[in-house]
C-alpha positions as CSV (number, residue, x, y, z in Angstrom):
1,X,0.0,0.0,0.0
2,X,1.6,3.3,-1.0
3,X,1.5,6.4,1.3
4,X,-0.9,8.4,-0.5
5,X,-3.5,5.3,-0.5
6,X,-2.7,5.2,3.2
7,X,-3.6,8.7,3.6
8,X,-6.3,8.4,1.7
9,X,-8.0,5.5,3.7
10,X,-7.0,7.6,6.9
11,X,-9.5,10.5,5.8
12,X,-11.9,7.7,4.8
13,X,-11.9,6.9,8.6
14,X,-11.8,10.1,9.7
15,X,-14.6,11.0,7.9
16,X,-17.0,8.1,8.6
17,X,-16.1,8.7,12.0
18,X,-17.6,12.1,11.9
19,X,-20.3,10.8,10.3
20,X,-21.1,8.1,13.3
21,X,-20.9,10.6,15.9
22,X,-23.0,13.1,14.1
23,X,-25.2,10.6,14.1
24,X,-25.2,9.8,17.7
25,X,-26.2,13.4,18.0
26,X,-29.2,13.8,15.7
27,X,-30.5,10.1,17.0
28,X,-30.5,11.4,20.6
29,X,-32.1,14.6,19.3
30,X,-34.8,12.9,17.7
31,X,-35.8,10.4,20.1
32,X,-35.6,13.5,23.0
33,X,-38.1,15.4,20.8
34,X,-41.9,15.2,21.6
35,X,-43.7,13.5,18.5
36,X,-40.2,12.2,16.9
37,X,-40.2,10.3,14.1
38,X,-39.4,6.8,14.8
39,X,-38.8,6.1,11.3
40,X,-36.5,8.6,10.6
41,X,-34.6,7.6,13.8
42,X,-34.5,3.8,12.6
43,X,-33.4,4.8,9.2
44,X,-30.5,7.1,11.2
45,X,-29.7,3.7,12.9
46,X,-29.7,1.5,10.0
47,X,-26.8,4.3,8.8
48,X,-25.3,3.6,11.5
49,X,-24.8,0.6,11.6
50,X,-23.5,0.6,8.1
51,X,-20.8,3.2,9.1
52,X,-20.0,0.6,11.9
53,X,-19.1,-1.8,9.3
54,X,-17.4,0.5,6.8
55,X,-14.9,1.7,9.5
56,X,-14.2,-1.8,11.1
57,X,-13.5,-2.3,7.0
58,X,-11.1,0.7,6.7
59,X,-9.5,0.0,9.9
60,X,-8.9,-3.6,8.9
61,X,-7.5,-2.3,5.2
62,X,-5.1,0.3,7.2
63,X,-3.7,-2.2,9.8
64,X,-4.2,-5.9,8.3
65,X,-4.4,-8.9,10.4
66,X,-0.2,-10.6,10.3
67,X,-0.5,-14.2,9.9
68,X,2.4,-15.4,12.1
């Protein structure tokens, strides 16, 4: 992996883990609200969840498991 892919994949995680805080946020927002919409906090959720699994996918492409 060269340095500017590394660099690259870095931001990558940086930015999705803006992303999944942001979303914290709004999800507590919502579901503090009176009359929230439960869908649009289950959708926010479902993204969530997908930006759990695309950092966990960046992490592993940054720092690769070493077979010993």
């Amino acid at each position: 992996m060269t340095k500017d892919e590394l660099r690259e994949l870095e931001v990558e995680l940086s930015r999705l883990r803006q992303e999944h805080r942001d979303l914290d946020t709004a999800i507590e927002a919502l579901q503090d609200a009176p009359g929230s919409d439960i869908l649009q906090v289950q959708r926010f959720k479902k993204r969530k969840l997908f930006l759990r699994d695309r950092i966990r996918f960046v992490e592993n492409q940054i720092t690769p498991d070493i077979i010993a």
